[in-house]
Steps between C-alpha positions, in 0.01 A plus 500: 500500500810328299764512274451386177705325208418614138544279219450622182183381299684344218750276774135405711309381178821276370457335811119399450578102650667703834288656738607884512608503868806216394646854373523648820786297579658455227903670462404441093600836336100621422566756286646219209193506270313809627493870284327671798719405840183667684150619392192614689280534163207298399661298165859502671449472829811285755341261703549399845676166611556513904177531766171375475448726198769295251327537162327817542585816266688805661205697276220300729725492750473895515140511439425385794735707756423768714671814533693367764635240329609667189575888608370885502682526165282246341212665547492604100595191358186166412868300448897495535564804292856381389630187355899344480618356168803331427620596135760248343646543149462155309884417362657662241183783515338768665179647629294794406294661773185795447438642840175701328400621887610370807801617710749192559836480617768263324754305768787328329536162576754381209656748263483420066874416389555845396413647855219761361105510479355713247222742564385754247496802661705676718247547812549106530734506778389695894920533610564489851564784716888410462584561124887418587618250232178454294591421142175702253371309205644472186277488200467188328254442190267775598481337875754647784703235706510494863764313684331264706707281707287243749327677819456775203167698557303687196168707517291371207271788438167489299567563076791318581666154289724308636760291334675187691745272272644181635605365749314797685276389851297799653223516773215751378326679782144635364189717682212377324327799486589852364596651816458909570766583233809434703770331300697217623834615717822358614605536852739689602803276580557704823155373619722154607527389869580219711308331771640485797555175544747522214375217319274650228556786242168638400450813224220635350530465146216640302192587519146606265187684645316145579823318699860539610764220445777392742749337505685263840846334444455247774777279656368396849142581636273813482145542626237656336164667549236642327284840609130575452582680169553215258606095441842425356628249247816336516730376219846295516706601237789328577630245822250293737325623754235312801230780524289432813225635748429280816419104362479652124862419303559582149776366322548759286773570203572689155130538346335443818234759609354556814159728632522630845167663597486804617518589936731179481860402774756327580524386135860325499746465213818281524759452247725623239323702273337774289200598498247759365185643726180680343244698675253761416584862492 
């Protein structure tokens, strides 16, 4: 198998006069004109630039694998059963978001001016294990305000509205499917550890009943690997970073995504940066 770039439909079909696999290396910032940073459903579905499959879907891509390729844990799913959005406020507004029925998690990338998002109701927020220093909501026009500061992490709950005013920047995490019932948690900050090589911080930082999220502070090298149970996508949020498996190099930075099949090695990250991992629960 390989590693595979993601661009994001929107970025791939702007590009019509380029073929697709021009993407693949490309240190252009993909996430610029895209909604949905990754997809794996028919009408939004990323597409893959690198390999002799540039230009094919991640949804065909998928239809075709084996259980080998994409996991145990896939077993239930006909598609990618979660999707990552990048919600920006336009300037001098806000946003209004409905979750009517899927768990999603909220990561905050860029805080509004006034350092709160507004949720309206109180169940909004999972808190970590450590409650030391947490500042609650205040009530605001029938909406309570959460602090939010960036790195910030919110549970956004089905019934749920969410309320982002400029110059906010947040990363929504979302199972596309209603799960077994389980609502979106934080991590519990004690959950941190270091490799031992010393040059990566890595924390789990949420997680729904379809997938878990991590997170990897990276400044140096780190290996990775994937087991029989499911794929993983990775997603630079901030820095540059060479992501590589024997002759296949991705130059990879914030907005980039990357599928690594499952029953995958010696999957090789360099540089100084931060990244989030997905993988099936």
């Amino acid at each position: 198998m390989a590693i595979y770039k993601c661009a994001p439909q929107s970025v791939v079909e702007s590009s019509a006069a380029k073929d697709a696999r021009l993407l693949s290396v490309s240190r252009q910032n993909l996430d610029e004109q895209a909604f949905f940073l990754f997809s794996g459903t028919p009408e939004t579905s990323s597409i893959l630039v690198n390999t002799e499959l540039a230009g094919l879907s991640v949804y065909d891509w998928y239809s075709r694998q084996d259980e080998k390729t994409l996991g145990k844990k896939s077993r239930p799913y006909l598609y990618v059963p979660f999707e990552i959005e990048k919600i920006s406020t336009p300037q001098d507004g806000s946003v209004i978001i409905n979750n009517e029925e899927n768990e999603a998690i909220v990561y905050t990338m860029e805080a509004p001016a006034e350092q709160v998002i507004y949720f309206n109701k109180t169940e909004a927020l999972s808190l970590p294990g450590d409650h030391a220093g947490f500042e609650p909501a205040s009530l605001q026009n029938d909406f309570l305000a959460w602090p939010t500061e960036p790195g910030s992490v919110f549970a956004f709950n089905p019934g749920l509205t969410l309320v982002l005013t400029a110059p906010a920047f947040v990363l929504m995490f979302s199972s596309l499917l209603k799960g077994d019932g389980t609502q979106p948690k934080i991590a519990d900050e004690g959950k941190t550890f270091y490799v031992k090589d010393g040059q990566a911080k890595n924390s789990l930082i949420g997680y729904t009943s379809v997938f878990e999220i991590d997170k990897c502070e990276l400044d140096g090298s780190i290996v990775l690997s994937t087991t029989d149970e499911s794929y993983q996508i990775l997603l630079l949020i901030g820095g540059e970073a060479v992501i590589s498996q024997k002759d296949e190099v991705i130059h990879a930075q914030a907005g980039t995504a990357v599928l690594i099949p499952a029953n995958e090695e010696n999957v090789v990250v360099t540089g100084n940066a931060q990244f989030v991992s997905l993988q099936l629960l």
